[in-house]
N, C-alpha and C positions, 0 to 999 in steps of 0.2 A: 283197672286193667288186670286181667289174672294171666297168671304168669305160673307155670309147674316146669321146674329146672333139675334136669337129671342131670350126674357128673358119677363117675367111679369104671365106667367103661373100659374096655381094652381087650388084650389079647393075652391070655393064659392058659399055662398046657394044662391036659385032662387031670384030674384032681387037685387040682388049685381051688383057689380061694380069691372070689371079689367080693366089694361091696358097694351098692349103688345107694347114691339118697338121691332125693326129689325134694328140692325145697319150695314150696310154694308160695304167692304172694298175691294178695288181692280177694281173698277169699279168707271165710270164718274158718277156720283150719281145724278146728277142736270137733265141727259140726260135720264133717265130711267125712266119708266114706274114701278109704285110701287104698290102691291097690296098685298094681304092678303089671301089666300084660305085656308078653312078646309075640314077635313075628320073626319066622325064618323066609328066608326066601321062597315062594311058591307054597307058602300054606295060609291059613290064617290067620288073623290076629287071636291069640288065647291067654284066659288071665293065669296069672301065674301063683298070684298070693293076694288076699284082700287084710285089710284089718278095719272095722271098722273105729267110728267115736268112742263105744265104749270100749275098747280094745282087745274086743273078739279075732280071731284069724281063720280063715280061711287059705287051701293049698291045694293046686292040685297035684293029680296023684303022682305025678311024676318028677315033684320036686318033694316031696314028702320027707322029710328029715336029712334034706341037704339045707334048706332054702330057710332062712325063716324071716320075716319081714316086723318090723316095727315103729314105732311112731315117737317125737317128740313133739306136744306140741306146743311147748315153749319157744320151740325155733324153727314152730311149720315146717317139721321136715319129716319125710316118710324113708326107712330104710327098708333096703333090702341084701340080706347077707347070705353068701353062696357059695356052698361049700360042695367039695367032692364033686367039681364041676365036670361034665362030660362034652365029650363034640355033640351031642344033640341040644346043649342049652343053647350053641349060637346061636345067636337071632339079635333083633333089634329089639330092644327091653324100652316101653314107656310107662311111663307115671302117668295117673287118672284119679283124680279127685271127683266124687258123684256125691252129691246132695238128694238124700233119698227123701227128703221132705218137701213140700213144695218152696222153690217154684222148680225143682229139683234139676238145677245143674247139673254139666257133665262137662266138665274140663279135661284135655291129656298134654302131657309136654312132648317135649321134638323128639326123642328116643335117643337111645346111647346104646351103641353096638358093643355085643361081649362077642368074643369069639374064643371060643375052645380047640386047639390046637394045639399038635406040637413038632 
């Protein structure tokens, strides 16, 4: 059974600082493609940072040197650390684990609400 478990959630004022992990379980963890995508209310879901296996990253533009994401994967666990947070980061932030090789999974976990505010 696979399991992607986000926790670091919450509510902090505009230029704060969180950080989310995503630990995952059930899956070859070192093999997968790790990334982070949110959803605000009334928009779409959009990724926000990728990093792959061999621990390339990918960001979009809008988190560009606030955000940066990382991986351990001695403890299956994917981060994401966010800084210089603004009220446009709220949203519902989930973890996505994708296997780009066959038979190529795509797992996400339940999400974890940030909200920027103050």
């Amino acid at each position: 059974q696979v399991q992607l478990v986000e926790s670091g959630g919450g509510l902090v004022q505009p230029g704060g600082s969180l950080r989310l992990s995503c630990e995952a379980s059930g899956i070859l963890f070192r093999i997968y493609e790790m990334g982070w995508y949110r959803q605000a209310p009334g928009k779409q879901r959009e990724l926000v940072a990728s990093i792959a296996s061999i621990g390339s990253t990918n960001y979009a533009n809008s988190v560009k040197g606030r955000f940066t994401i990382s991986r351990d994967n001695a403890k299956n666990t994917v981060y994401l650390q966010m800084n210089s947070l603004k009220p446009e980061d709220t949203a519902v932030y989930y973890c996505n684990a994708r296997r780009l090789s066959p038979p190529f999974n795509n797992y996400w976990g339940q999400g974890t609400q940030v909200t920027v505010s103050s």
